[in-house]
Legacy VTK file of the C-alpha trace (Angstrom):
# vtk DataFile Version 3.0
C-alpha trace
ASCII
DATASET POLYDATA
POINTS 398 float
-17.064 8.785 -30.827
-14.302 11.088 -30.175
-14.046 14.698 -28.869
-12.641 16.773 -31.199
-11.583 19.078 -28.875
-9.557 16.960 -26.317
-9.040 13.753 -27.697
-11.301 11.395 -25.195
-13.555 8.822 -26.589
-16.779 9.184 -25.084
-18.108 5.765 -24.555
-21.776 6.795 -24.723
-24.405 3.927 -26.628
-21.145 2.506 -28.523
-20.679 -0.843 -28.954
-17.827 -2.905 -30.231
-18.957 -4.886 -33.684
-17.428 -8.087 -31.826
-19.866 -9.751 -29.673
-17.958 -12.099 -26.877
-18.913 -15.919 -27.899
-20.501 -16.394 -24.402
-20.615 -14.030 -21.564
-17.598 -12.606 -19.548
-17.431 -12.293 -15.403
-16.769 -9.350 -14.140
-16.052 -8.432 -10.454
-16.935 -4.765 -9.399
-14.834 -3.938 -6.354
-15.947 -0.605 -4.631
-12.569 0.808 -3.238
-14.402 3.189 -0.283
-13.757 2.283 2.972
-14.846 5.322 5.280
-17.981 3.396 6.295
-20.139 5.813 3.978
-21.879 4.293 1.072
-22.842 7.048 -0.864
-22.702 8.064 -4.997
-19.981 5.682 -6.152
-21.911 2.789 -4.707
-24.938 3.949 -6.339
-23.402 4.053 -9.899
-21.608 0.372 -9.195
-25.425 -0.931 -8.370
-26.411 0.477 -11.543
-24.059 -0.985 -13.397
-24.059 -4.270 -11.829
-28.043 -4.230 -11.892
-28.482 -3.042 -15.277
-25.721 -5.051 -17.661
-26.706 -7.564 -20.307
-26.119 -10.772 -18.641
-26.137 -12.425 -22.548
-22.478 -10.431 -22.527
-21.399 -9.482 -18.976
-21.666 -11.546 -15.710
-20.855 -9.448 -12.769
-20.148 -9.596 -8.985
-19.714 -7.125 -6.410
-17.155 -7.109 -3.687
-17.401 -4.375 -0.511
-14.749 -3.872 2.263
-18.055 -3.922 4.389
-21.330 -4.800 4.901
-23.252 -1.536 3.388
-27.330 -0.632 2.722
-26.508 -1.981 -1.462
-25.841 -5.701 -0.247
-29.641 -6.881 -0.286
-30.044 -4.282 -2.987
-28.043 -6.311 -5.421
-28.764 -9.574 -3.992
-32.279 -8.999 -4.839
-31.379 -8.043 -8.373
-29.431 -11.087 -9.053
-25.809 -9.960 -8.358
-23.510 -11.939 -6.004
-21.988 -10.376 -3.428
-18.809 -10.435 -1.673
-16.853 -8.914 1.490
-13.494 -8.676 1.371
-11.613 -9.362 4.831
-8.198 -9.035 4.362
-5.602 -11.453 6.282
-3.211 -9.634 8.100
0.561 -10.883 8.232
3.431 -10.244 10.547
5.649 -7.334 8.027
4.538 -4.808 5.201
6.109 -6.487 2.823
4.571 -9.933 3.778
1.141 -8.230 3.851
1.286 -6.241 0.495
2.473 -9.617 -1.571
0.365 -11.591 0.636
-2.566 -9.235 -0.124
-1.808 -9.949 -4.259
-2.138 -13.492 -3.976
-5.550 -13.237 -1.854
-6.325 -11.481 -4.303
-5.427 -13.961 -7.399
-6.935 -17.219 -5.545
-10.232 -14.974 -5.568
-10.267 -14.381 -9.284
-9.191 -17.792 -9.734
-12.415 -19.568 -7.586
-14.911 -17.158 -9.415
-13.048 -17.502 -12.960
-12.942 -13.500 -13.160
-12.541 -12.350 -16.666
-12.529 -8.847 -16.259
-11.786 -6.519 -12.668
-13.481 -3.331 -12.330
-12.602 -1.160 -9.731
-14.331 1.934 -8.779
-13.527 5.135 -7.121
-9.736 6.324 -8.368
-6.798 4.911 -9.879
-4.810 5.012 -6.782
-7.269 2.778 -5.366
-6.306 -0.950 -6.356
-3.486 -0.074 -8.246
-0.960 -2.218 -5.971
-3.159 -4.689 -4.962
-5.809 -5.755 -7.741
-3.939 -4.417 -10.405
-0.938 -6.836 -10.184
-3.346 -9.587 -8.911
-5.196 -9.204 -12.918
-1.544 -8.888 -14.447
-1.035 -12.429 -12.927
-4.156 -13.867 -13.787
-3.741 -12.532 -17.417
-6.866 -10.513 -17.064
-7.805 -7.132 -18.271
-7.739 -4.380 -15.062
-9.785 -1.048 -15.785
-10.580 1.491 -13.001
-13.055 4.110 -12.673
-12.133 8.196 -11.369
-14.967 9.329 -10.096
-13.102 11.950 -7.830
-10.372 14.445 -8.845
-6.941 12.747 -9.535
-4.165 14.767 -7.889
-0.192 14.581 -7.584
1.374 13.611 -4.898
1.844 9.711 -5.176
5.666 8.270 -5.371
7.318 7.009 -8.269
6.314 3.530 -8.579
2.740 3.965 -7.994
2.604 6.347 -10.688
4.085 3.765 -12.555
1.104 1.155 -11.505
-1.427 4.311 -12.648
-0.164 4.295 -15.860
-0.659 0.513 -16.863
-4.301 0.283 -16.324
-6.137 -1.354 -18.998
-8.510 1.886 -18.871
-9.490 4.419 -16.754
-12.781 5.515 -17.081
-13.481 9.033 -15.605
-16.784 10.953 -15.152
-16.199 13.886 -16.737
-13.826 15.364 -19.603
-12.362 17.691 -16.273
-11.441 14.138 -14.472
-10.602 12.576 -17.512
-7.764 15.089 -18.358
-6.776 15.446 -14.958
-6.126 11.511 -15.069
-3.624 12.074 -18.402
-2.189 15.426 -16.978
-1.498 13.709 -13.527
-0.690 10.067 -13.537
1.074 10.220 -17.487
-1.219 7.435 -18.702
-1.692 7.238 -22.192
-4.775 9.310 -23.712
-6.048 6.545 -25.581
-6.429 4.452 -22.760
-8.474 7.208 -20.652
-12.188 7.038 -21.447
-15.419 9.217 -20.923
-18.243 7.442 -18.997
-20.523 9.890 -17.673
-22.432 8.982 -14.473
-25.727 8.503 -14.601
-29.131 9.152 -12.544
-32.126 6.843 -12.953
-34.305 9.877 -13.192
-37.363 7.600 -13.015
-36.629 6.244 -9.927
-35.630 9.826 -8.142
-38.689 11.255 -9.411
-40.696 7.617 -7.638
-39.051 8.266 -4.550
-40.616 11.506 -4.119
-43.130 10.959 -0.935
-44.957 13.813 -0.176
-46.641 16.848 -2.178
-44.530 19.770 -2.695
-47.604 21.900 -0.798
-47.086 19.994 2.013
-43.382 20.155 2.006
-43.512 24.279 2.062
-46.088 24.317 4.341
-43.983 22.243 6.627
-41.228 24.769 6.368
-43.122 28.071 6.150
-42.592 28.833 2.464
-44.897 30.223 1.538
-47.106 29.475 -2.165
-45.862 32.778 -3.533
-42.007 32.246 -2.152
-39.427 31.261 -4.044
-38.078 28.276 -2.390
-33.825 28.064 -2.860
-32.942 24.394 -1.839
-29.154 23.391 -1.485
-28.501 19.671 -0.875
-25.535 18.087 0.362
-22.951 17.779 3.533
-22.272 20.709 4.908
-18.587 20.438 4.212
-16.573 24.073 2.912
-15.763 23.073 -0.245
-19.616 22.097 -0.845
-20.042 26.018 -0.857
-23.011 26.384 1.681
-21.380 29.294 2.310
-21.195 31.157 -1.282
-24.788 30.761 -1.360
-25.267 32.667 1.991
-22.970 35.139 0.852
-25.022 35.793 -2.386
-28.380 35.956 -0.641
-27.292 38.940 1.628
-26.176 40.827 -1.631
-29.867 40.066 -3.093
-31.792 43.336 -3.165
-35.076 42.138 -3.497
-35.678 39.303 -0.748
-38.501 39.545 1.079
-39.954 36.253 -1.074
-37.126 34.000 -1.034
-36.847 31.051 1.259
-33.663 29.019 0.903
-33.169 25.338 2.616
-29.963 23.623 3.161
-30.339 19.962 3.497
-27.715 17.980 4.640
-26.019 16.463 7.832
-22.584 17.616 9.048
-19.259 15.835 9.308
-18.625 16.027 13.371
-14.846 17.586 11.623
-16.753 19.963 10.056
-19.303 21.295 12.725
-17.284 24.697 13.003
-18.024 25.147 9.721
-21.818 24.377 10.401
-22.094 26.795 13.465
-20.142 29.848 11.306
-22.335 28.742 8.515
-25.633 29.623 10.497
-24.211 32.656 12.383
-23.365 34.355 9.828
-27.204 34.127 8.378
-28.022 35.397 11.202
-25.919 38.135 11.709
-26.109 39.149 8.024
-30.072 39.583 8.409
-31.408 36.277 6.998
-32.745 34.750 9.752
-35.913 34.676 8.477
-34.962 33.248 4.911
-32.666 30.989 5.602
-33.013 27.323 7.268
-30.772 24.153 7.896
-32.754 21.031 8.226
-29.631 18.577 8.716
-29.848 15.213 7.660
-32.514 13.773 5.812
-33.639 10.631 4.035
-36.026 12.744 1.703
-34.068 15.016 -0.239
-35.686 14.365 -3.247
-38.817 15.815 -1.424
-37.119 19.390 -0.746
-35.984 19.281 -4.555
-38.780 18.805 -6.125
-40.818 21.608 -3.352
-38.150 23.843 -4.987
-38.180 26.781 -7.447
-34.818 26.900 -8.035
-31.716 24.305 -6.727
-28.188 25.640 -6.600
-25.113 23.661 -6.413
-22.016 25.958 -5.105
-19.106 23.835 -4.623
-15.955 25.797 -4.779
-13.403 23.051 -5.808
-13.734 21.330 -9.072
-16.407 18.294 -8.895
-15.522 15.466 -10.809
-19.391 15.249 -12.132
-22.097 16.689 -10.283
-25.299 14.307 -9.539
-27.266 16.529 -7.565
-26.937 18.988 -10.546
-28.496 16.307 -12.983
-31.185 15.547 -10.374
-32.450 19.151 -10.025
-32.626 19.253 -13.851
-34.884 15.979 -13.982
-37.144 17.325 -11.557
-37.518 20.622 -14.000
-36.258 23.341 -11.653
-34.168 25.700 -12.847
-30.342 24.788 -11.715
-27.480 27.730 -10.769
-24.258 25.982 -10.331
-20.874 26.479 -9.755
-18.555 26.742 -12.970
-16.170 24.278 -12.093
-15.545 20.968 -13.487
-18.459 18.658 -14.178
-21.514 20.969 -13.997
-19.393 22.718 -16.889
-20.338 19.757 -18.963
-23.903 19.376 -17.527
-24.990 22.856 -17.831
-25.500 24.164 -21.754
-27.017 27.197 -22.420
-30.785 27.592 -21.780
-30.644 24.148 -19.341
-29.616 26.413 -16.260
-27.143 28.930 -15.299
-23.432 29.193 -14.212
-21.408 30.953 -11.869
-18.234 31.557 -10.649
-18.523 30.498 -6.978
-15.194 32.644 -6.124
-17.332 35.675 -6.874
-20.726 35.498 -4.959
-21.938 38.397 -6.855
-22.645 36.569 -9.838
-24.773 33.934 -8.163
-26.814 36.832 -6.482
-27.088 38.166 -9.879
-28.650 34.874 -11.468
-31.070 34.680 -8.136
-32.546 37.950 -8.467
-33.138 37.022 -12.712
-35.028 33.238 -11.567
-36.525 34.849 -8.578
-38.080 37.984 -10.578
-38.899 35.998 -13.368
-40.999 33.076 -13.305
-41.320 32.384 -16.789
-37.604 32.484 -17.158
-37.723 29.628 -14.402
-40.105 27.822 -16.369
-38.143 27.642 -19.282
-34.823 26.911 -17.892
-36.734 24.110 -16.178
-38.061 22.346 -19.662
-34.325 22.805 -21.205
-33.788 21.208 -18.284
-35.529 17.749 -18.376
-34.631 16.645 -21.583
-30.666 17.602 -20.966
-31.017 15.418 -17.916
-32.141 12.733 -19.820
-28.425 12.575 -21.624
-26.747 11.647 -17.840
-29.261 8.415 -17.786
-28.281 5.248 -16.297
-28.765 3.953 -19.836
-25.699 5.707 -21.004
-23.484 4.835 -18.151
-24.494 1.732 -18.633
-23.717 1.399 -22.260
-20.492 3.332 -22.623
-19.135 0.696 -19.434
-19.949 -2.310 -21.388
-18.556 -0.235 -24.432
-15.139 -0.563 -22.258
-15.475 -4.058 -21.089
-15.692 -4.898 -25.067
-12.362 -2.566 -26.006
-10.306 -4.690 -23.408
-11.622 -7.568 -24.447
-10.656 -7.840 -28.001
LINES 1 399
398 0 1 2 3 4 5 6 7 8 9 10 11 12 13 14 15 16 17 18 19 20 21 22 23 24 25 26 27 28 29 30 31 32 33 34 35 36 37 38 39 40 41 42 43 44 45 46 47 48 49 50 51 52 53 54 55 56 57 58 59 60 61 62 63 64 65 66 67 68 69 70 71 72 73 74 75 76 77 78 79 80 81 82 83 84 85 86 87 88 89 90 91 92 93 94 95 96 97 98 99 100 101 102 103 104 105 106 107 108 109 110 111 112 113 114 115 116 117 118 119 120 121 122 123 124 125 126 127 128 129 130 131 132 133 134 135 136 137 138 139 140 141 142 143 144 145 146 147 148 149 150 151 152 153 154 155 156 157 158 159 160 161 162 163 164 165 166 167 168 169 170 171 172 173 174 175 176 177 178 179 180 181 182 183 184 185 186 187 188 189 190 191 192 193 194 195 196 197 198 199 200 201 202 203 204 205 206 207 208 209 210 211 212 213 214 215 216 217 218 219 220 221 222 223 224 225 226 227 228 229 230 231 232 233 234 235 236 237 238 239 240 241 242 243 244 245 246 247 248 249 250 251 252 253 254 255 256 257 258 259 260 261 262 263 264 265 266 267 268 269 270 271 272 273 274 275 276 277 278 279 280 281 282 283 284 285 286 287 288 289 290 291 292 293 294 295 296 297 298 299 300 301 302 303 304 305 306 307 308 309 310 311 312 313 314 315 316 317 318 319 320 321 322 323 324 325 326 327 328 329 330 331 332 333 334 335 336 337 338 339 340 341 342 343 344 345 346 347 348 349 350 351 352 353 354 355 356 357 358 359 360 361 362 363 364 365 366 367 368 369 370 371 372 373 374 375 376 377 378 379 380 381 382 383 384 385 386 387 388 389 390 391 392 393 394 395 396 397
C-alpha cells in the first residue's frame, strides 16, 4: 500500500501476483564491522531464518566470525566470511575488491544481493559487483542517512535497486539525502519476535526486584541500552530530580559502557548522586538478561535525544505490556499511537517528569497503556518484516 501522506510504499504482508518459476538465491551481507553484533544482525537472522525457501534461497556473509554463525547454520542458512585480499595501490584494491566480489556471486549463482546496514555501505563494492553480474542490488538503512559523502558516491546511492529503510523518518531521510528516486525507497519496518523475547525471560519478576531492592509497592523505571549520550541516560536523570513525588520510584539503567564513553558514565552517576537520588537510582552495567529487568518493570522509558531510525527496545517494552515513555524523535514517532504509551520531547526533561508522575500515581492508567500496548507491538512482528522483504525481492525481480 502507499502512504498517503509521504509517498512510501509500505511493504507490509504484500505480495507481488507473480510467483518466481523456481526459487531465487539471495546473499545477505551484514556491512558492520566494529566487532559488535548487535540489532542489524538480529533482523538479517530473521530474515534469513524465516523466508519461504519455495521462493527465496538465502545465504549470509559476515566480515567476521560473530555469536549468529551457528545460529543460522542450525536453521539451515549457509554461511560465509568474507576476507578480503589486499593489493599493493587503492586503486588496485577497490577494482580488485569488485571482481572478488563478482567470482563470489558467480560460484553461488546469486540472484539477488541484499545488503544491510546503510546505503553507503556496499555501494562501491557490491553494488558494481551486481551491476556486472546483471543482478538486482537492494540495501537496507537501518541507521540515519546523513550528508557528507562526495559526488560519485552519491551517485552509487542513487542507483540502488531499492533501499529499504526502517522507518518513514529513515526512509525520507534516504530521498532528502542521497537524491534517490522515491519510488525506489521502501518501508520495511523491523521486527521483534515477541514470542521469543517474552521465552527468554529467566527469572520471576519478584525475584528480580527483590534482587535490586524494589520494593512490591515501587514503581520500578527500567532504561536499557549503552550508556552512550545520545541514548539519553541522562534526560531521564534529569526528569527524576524534577519528580515531586518520589519516595516509590526505583529506576534501573541496564547497559555496559563504551570505554570512549566512560566520562559520560561517571558524570552520569554523579550527578544522581549529587542531585539526591542515590537511593532511587541504580546502574547495573552489562547484562545478558535484559529482558528480565523489562519485564520486573512498571514502566520502560526510551530517551534518546537524536532521531532513532526505529526503536526495538521501544517495541519490546510494549510486548511485555508495560507502559512505554519515549522520546519523540524519529521511529518511536511511528511506534507510539495514542493510548499505546506516551511521548516526550527529550530536549525538555520536564515533560518526561510530567508523564512519570501520571504512570507512577496511577496504576490503572499503567495498566491500560500496557494492553494498548501488546497488541500495537504485535504490528512490528518478525512476520511483517519478513513479508514486506520478500515483497521487495519480488518488485526487483519482475
Amino acid at each position: 500500500m502507499v502512504d498517503q501522506e509521504n509517498g512510501f510504499h509500505t511493504l507490509k504482508n504484500i505480495h507481488s501476483q507473480a510467483m518466481p518459476p523456481e526459487p531465487r538465491r539471495v546473499l545477505l551481507v551484514e556491512q558492520n564491522r566494529d566487532g559488535t553484533a548487535g540489532g542489524s544482525y538480529q533482523s538479517l537472522y530473521d530474515i534469513a531464518r524465516s523466508l519461504d525457501r519455495s521462493r527465496y534461497i538465502p545465504e549470509v556473509l559476515f566480515h567476521a566470525n560473530n555469536r549468529f554463525v551457528d545460529r543460522l547454520t542450525a536453521a539451515g542458512v549457509p554461511v560465509h566470511i568474507w576476507e578480503s585480499n589486499q593489493r599493493p595501490s587503492r586503486i588496485t584494491n577497490a577494482i580488485g575488491g569488485i571482481f572478488d566480489r563478482v567470482g563470489l556471486l558467480r560460484r553461488l549463482k546469486i540472484d539477488i544481493v541484499h545488503l544491510n546496514n546503510a546505503p553507503a555501505a556496499g555501494a562501491d563494492d557490491w553494488l558494481p559487483a551486481s551491476w556486472i553480474r546483471g543482478i538486482p542490488c537492494i540495501t537496507h538503512a537501518r541507521v540515519m542517512v546523513r550528508p557528507g559523502h562526495d559526488a560519485i558516491h552519491r551517485w552509487l546511492h542513487r542507483h540502488y535497486d531499492l533501499v529499504l529503510g526502517d522507518s518513514q523518518h529513515v526512509a525520507e531521510a534516504v530521498v532528502t539525502v542521497t537524491g534517490i528516486a522515491r519510488e525506489r525507497v521502501r518501508v520495511v519496518y523491523e521486527g521483534v519476535d515477541a514470542d521469543a523475547f517474552r521465552q527468554s525471560i529467566r527469572c520471576p519478576p519478584e525475584s528480580v526486584r527483590e534482587q535490586n531492592g524494589v520494593g512490591p509497592d515501587d514503581v520500578l523505571i527500567v532504561m536499557a541500552g549503552h550508556l552512550r549520550p545520545w541514548k539519553g541516560q541522562h534526560v531521564l536523570v534529569d526528569a527524576l530530580a524534577r519528580v515531586k513525588n518520589r519516595e516509590r520510584l526505583k529506576a534501573i539503567f541496564v547497559g555496559g559502557t563504551p570505554a570512549y564513553h566512560t566520562d559520560y558514565a561517571d558524570k552520569l552517576k554523579s550527578t544522581a548522586a549529587a542531585t539526591g537520588l542515590g537511593d532511587i537510582v541504580s546502574f547495573v552495567g552489562e547484562r545478558n538478561d535484559v529482558a528480565d529487568f523489562m519485564n520486573a518493570a512498571d514502566v520502560v522509558v526510551h530517551a534518546s535525544t537524536d532521531p532513532e531510525p526505529f526503536g526495538i527496545v521501544v517495541v519490546e517494552g510494549m510486548a511485555l505490556g508495560k507502559a512505554v515513555l519515549a522520546s519523540a524523535l524519529g521511529g518511536p514517532l511511528e511506534i507510539i499511537t495514542p493510548g499505546t504509551g506516551l511521548l516526550f520531547n527529550p530536549a525538555k526533561p520536564e515533560e518526561l517528569a510530567v508523564a512519570i508522575d501520571r504512570v507512577s500515581s496511577d496504576a490503572s492508567f499503567r495498566s491500560s497503556l500496557g494492553r494498548a500496548a501488546v497488541a500495537r507491538a504485535d504490528v512490528f512482528s518478525v512476520r511483517a518484516l519478513v513479508s514486506g522483504t520478500e515483497a521487495a525481492y519480488d518488485a526487483v525481480c519482475q
